[in-house]
DSSP file (Angstrom, degrees, kcal/mol; ACC not computed):
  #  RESIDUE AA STRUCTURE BP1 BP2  ACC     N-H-->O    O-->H-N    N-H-->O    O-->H-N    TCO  KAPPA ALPHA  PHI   PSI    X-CA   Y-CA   Z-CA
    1    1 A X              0   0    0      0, 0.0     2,-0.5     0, 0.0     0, 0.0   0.000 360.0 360.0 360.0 112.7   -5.8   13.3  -24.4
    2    2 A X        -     0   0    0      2,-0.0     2,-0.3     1,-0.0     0, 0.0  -0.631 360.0-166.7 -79.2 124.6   -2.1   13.6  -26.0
    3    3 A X        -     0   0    0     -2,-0.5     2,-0.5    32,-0.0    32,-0.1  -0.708   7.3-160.0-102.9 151.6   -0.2   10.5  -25.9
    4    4 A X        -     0   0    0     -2,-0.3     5,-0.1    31,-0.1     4,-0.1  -0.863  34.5 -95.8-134.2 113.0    3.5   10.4  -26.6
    5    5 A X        -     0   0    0     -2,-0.5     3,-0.5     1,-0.1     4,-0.1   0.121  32.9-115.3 -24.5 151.4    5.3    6.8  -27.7
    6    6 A X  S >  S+     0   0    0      1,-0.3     3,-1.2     2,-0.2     5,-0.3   0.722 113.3  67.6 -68.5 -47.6    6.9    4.8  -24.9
    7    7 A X  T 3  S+     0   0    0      1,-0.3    -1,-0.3     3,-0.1    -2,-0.1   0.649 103.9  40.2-104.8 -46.6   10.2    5.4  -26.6
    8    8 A X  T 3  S+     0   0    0     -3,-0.5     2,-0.6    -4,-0.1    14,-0.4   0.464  91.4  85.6 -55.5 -21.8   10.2    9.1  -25.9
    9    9 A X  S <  S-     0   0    0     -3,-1.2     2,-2.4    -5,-0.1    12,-0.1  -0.839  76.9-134.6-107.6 103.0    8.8    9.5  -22.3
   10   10 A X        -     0   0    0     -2,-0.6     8,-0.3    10,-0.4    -3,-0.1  -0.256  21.3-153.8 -79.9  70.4   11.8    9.1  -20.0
   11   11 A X        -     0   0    0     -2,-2.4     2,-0.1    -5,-0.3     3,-0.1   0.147  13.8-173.4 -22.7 115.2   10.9    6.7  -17.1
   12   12 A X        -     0   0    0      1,-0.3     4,-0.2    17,-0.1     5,-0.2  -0.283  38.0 -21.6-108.1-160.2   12.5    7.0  -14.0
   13   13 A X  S    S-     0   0    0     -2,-0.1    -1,-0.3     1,-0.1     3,-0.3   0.232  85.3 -78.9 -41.9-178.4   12.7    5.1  -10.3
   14   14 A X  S    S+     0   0    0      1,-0.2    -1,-0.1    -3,-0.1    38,-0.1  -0.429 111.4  48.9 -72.0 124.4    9.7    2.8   -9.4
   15   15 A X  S    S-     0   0    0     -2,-0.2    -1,-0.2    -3,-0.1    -2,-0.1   0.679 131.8 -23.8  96.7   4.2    6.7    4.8   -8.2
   16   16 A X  S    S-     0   0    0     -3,-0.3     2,-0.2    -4,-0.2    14,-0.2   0.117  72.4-142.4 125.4 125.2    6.3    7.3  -10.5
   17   17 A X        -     0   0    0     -5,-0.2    12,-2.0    12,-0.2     2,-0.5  -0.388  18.3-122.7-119.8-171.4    9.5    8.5  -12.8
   18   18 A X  E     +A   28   0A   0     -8,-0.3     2,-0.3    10,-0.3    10,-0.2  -0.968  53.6 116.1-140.5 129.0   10.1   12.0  -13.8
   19   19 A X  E     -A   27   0A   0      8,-1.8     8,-1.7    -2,-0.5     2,-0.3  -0.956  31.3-160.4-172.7 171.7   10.4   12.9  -18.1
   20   20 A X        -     0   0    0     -2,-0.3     2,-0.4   -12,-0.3   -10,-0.4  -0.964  38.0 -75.0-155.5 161.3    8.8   14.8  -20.7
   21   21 A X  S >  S-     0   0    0     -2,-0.3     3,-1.7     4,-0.1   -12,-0.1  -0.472  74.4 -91.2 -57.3 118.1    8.4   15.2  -24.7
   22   22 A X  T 3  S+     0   0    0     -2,-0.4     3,-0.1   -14,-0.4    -1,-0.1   0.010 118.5  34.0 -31.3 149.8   11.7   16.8  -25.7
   23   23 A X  T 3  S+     0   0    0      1,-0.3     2,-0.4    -3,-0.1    -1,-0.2   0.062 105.2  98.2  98.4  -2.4   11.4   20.7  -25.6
   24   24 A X  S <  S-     0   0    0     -3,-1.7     2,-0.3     1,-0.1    -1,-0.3  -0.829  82.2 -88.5-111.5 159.8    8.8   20.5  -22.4
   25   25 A X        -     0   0    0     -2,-0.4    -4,-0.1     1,-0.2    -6,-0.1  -0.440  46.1 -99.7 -83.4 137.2    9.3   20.9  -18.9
   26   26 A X        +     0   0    0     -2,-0.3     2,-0.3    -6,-0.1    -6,-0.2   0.236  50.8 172.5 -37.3 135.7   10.2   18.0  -16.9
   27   27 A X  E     -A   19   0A   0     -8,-1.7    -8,-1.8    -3,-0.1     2,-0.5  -0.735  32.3-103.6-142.3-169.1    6.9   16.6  -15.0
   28   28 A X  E     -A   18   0A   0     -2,-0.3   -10,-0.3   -10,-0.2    -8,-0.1  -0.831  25.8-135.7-126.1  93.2    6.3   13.4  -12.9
   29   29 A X        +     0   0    0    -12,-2.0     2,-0.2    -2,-0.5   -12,-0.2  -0.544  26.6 179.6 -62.6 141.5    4.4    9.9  -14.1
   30   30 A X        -     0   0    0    -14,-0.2     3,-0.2   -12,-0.0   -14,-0.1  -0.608  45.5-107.4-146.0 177.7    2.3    8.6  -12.0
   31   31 A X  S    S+     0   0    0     -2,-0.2    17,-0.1     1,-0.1     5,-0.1   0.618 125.3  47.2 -52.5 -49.7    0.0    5.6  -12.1
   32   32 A X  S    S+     0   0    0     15,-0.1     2,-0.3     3,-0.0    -1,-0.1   0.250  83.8 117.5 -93.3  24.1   -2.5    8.1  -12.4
   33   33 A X  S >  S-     0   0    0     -3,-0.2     3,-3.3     1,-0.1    -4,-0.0  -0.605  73.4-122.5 -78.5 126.2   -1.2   10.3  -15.1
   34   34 A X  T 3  S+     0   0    0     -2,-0.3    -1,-0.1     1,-0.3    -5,-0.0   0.756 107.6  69.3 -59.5  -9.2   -3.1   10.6  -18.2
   35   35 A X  T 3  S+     0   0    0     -5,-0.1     2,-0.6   -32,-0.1    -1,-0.3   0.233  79.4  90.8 -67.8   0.8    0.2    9.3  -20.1
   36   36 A X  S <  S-     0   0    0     -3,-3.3    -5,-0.0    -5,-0.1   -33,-0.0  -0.879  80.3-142.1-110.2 128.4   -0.4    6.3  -18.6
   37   37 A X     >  -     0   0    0     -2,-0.6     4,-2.7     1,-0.1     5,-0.2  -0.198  24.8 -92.9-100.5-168.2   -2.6    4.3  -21.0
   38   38 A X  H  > S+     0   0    0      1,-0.2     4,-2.2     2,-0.2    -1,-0.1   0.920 125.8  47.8 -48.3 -51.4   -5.4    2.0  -20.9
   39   39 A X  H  > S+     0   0    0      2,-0.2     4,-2.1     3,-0.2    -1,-0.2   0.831 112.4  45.6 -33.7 -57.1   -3.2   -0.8  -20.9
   40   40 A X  H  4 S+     0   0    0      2,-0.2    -2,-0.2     1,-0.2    -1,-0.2   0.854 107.0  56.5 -53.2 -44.7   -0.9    0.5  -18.2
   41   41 A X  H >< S+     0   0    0     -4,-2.7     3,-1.6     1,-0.2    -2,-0.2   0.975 108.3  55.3 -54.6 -39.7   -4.0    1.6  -15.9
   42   42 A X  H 3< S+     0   0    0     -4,-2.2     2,-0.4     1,-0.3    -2,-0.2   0.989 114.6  39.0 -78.3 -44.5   -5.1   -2.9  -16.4
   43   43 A X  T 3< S+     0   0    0     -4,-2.1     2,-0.3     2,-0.1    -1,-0.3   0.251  88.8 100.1-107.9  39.5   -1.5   -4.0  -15.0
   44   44 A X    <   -     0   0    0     -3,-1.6     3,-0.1    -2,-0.4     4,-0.0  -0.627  58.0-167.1 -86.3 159.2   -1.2   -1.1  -12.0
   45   45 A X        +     0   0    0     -2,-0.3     2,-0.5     1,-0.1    -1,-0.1   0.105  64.4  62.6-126.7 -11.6   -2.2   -3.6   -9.4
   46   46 A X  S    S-     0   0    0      1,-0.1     4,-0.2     4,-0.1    -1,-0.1  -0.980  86.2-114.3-144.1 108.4   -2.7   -0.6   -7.1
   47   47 A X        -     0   0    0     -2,-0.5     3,-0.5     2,-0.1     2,-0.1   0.214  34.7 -91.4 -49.6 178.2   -4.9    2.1   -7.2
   48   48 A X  S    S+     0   0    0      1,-0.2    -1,-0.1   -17,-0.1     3,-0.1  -0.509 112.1  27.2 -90.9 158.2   -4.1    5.9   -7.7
   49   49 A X  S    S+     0   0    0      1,-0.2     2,-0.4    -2,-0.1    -1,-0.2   0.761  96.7 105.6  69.7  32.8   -3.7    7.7   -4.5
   50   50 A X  S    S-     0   0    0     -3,-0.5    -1,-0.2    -4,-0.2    -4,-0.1  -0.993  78.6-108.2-126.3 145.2   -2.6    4.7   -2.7
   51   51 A X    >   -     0   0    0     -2,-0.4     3,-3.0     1,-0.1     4,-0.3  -0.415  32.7-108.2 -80.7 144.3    1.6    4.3   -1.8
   52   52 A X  T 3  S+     0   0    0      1,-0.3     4,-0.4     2,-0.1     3,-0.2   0.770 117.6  47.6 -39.8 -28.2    3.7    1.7   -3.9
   53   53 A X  T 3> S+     0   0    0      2,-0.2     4,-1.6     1,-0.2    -1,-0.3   0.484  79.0  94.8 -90.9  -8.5    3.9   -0.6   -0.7
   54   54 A X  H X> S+     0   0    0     -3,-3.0     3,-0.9     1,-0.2     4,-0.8   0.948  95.2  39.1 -49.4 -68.8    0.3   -0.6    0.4
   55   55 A X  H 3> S+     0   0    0     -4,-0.3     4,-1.3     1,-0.2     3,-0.4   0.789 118.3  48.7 -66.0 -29.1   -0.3   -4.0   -1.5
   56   56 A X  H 3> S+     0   0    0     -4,-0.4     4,-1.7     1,-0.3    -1,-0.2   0.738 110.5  51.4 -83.6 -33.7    3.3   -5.4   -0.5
   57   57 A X  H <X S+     0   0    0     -4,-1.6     4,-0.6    -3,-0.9    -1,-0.3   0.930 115.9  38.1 -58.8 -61.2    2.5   -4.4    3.3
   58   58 A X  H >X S+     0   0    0     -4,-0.8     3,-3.8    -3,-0.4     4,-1.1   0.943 115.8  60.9 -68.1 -55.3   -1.3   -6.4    3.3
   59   59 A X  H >X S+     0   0    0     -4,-1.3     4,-1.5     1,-0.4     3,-0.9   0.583 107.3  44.1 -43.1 -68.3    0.8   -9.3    0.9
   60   60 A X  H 3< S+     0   0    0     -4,-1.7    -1,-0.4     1,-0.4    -2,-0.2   0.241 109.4  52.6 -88.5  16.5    3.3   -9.9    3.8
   61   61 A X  H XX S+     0   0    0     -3,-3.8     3,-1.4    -4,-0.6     4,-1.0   0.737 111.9  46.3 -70.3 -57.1    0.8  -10.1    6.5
   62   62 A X  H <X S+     0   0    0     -4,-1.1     4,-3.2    -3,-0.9    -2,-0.2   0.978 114.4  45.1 -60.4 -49.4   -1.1  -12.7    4.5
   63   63 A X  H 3< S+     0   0    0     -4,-1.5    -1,-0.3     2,-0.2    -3,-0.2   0.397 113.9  53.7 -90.4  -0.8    2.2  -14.8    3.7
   64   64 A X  H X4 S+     0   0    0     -3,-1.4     3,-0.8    -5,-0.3     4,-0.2   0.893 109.3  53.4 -83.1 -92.5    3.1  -14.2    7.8
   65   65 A X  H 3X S+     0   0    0     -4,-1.0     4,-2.6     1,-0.4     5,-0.2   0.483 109.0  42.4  37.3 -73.8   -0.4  -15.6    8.4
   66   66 A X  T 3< S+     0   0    0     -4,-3.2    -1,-0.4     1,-0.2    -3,-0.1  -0.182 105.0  65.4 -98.1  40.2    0.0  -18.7    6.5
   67   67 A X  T <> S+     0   0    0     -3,-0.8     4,-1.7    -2,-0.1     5,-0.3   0.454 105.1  45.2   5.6 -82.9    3.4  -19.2    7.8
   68   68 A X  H  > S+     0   0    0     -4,-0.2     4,-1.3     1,-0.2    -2,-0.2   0.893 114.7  46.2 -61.8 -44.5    2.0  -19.7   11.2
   69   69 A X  H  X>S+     0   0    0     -4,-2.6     4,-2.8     2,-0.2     5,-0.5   0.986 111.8  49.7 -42.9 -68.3   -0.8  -21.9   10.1
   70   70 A X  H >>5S+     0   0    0     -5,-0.2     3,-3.2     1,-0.2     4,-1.2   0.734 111.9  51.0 -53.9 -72.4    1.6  -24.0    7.9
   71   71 A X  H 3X>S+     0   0    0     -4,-1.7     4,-2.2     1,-0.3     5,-0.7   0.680 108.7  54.4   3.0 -59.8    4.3  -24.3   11.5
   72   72 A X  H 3<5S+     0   0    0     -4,-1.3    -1,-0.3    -5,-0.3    -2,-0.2   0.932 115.9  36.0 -71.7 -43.4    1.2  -25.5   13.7
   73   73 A X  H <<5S+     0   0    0     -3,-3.2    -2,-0.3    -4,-2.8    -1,-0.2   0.849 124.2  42.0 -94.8 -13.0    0.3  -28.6   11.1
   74   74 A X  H  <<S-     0   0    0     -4,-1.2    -2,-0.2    -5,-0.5    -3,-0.2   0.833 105.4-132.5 -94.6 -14.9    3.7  -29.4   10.3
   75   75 A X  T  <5 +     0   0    0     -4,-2.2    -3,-0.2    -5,-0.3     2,-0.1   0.857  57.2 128.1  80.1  40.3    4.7  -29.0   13.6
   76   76 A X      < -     0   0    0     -5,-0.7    -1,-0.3     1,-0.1     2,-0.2  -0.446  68.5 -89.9-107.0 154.9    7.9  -26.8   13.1
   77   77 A X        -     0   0    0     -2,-0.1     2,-0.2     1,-0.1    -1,-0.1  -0.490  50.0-118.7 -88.9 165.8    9.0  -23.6   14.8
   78   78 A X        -     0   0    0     -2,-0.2    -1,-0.1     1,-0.1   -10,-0.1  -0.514  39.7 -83.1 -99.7 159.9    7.6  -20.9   12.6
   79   79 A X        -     0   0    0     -2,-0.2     4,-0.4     1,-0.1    -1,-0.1  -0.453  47.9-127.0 -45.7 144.0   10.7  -18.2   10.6
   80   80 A X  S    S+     0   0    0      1,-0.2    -1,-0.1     2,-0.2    -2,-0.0   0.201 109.1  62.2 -98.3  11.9   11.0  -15.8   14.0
   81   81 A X  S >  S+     0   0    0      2,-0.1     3,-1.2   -17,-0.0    -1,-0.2   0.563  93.5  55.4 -68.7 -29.1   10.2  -13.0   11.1
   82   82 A X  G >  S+     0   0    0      1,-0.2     3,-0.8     2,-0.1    -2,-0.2   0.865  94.3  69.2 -76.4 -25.3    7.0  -14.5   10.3
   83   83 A X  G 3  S+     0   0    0     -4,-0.4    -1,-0.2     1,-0.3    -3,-0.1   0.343  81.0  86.5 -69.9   5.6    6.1  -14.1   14.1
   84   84 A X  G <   +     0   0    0     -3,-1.2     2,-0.5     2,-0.1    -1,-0.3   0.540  61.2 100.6 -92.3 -11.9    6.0  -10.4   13.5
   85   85 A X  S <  S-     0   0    0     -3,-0.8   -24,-0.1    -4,-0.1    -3,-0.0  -0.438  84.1 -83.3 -89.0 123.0    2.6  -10.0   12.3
   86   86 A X        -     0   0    0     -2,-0.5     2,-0.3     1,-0.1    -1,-0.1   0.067  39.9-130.1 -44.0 156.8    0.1   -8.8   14.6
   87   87 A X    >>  -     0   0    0     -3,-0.1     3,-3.8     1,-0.0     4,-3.2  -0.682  30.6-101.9-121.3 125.5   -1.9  -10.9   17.1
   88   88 A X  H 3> S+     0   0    0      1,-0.3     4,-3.2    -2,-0.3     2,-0.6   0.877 126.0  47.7  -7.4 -73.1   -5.5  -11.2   17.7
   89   89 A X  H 34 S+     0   0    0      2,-0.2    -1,-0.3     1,-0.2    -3,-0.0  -0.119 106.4  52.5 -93.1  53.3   -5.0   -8.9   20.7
   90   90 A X  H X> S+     0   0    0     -3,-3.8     4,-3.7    -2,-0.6     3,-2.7   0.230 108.9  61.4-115.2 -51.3   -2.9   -6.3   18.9
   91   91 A X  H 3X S+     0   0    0     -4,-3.2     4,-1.5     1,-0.3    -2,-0.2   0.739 110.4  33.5 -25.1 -47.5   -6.0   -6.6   16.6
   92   92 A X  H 3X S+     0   0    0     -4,-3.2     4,-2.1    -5,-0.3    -1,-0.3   0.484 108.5  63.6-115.7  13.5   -8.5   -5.5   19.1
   93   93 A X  H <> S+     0   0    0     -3,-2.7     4,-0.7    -5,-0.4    -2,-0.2   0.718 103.7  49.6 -82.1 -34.3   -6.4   -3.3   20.8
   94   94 A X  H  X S+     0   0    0     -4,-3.7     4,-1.4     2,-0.1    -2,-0.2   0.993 107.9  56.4 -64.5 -65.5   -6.3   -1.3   17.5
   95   95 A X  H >X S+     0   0    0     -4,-1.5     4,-2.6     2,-0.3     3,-2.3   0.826 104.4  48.3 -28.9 -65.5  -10.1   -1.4   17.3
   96   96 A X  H 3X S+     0   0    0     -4,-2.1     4,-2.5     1,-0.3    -1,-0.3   0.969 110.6  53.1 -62.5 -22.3  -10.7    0.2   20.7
   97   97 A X  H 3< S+     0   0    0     -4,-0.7    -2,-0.3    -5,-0.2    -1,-0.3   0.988 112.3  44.6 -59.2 -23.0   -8.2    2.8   19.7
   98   98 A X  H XX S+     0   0    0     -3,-2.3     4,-1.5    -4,-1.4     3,-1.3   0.991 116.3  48.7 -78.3 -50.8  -10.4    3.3   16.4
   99   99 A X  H 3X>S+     0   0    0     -4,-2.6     4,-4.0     1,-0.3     5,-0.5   0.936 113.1  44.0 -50.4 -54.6  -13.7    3.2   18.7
  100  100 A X  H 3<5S+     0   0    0     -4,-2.5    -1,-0.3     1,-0.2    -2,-0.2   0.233 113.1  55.2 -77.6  33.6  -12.4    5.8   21.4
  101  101 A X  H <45S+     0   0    0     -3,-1.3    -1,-0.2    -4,-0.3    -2,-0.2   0.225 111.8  41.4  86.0 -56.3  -11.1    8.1   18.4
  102  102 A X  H  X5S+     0   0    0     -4,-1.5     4,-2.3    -3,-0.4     3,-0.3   0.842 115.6  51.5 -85.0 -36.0  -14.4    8.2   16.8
  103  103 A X  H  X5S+     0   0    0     -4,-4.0     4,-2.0     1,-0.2     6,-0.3   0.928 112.3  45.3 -64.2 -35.4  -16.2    8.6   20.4
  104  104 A X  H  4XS+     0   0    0     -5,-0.5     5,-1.9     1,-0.2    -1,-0.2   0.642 109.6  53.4 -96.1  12.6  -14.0   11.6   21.4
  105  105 A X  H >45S+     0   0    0     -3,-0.3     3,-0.9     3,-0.2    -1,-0.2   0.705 111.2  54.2-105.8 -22.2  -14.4   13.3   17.8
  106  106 A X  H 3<5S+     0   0    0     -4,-2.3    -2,-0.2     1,-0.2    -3,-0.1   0.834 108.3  50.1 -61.3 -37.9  -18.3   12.9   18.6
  107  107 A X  T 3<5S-     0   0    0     -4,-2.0     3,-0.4    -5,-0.3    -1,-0.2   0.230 126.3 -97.3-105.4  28.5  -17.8   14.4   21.3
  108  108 A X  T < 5S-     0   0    0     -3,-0.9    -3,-0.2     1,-0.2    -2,-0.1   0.275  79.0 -63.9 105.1   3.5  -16.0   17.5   20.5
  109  109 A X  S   <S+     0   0    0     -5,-1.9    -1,-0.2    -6,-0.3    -4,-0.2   0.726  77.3 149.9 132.8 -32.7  -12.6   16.1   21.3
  110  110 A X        -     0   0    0     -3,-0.4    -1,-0.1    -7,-0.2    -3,-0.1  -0.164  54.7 -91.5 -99.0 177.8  -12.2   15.4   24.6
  111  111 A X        -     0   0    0      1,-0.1     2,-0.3    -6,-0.0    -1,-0.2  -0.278  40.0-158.2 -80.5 176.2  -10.0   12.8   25.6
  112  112 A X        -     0   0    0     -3,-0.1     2,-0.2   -12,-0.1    -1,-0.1  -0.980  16.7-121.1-149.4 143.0  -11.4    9.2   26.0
  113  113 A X              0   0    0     -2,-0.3     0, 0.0     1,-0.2     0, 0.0  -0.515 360.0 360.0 -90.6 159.3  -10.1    6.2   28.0
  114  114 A X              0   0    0     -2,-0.2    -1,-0.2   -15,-0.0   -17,-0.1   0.568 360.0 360.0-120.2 360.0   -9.2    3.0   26.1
């Protein structure tokens, strides 16, 4: 693997920058780019093939979560953002949609009631 000092490699936006070693053509850094080194791979937080917001997405679900929890013992109306976060029965509304989804692909396709 050819490595090139930090100091050379021109880093761009968040999510992957776009640079090269002078006199080659411009390519795109990734979290999964071999330029990225052992070090860099321990403080990606986020695997390769996954989008920068995946962890920031579950994060504010949790931190919605425990919002509503803390509101109910302190016995405050909860941020009306925090209220945003799906519900039990959004929860198992998604489910049967996963269930009839997998049933109608069993079954060639055909459509399926939920």
């Amino acid at each position: 693997m050819t490595t090139y000092p930090a100091r050379r490699l021109k880093l761009g936006m968040v999510g992957g920058g776009t640079g090269s070693p002078p006199g080659e053509a411009p390519r795109v850094v990734t979290r999964a780019s071999p330029e990225v080194r052992v070090d860099g791979a321990y403080a990606t937080g986020v695997p390769p093939g996954h989008p920068e917001a995946w962890i920031e997405g579950f994060a504010q679900i949790y931190r919605d979560t425990a919002e509503q929890i803390r509101v109910r013992q302190q016995g405050r109306r909860p941020d009306p953002r925090a209220c945003l976060v799906p519900t039990v029965e959004d929860r198992e509304q998604g489910l049967r949609f996963v269930e009839a989804a997998v049933a109608s692909h069993q079954e060639g396709g055909l459509w399926e009631s939920l």
